[in-house]
C-alpha positions, 0 to 999 in steps of 0.5 A, spaced: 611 149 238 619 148 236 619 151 229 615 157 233 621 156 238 627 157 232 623 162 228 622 166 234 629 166 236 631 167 228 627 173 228 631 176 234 637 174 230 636 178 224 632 184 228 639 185 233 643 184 225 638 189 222 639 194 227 647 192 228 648 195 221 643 200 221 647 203 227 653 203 223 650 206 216 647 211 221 655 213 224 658 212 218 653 218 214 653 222 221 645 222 221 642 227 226 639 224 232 632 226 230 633 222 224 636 217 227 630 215 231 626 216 225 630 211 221 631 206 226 624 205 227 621 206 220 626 200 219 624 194 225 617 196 222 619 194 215 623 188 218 617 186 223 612 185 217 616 181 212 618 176 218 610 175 220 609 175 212 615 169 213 612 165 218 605 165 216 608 163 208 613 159 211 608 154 217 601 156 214 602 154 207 605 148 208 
């Protein structure tokens, strides 16, 4: 149970990041909104999966 603690709460660390970065990418190449939106959830969507993918190899293949 505590590993899936930590991995939850490194998963939201690295989603906030993800986003973080995104947002300054977004600001810096002046993206219209409607892209904005379409960008930012295209991103957490592929960002999600690869952290599900990480923790059924990481606590599964063990």
């Amino acid at each position: 149970m505590i590993p899936l603690i930590w991995f939850s709460l490194f998963a939201l660390f690295i989603l906030y990041y993800i986003n973080k970065l995104s947002d300054s990418f977004c600001t810096k190449k002046e993206l219209p909104e409607a892209k904005q939106a379409k960008f930012f959830r295209t991103i957490n969507i592929l960002i999600t999966i690869l952290l599900i993918s990480t923790y059924i190899e990481i606590f599964y293949t063990i």
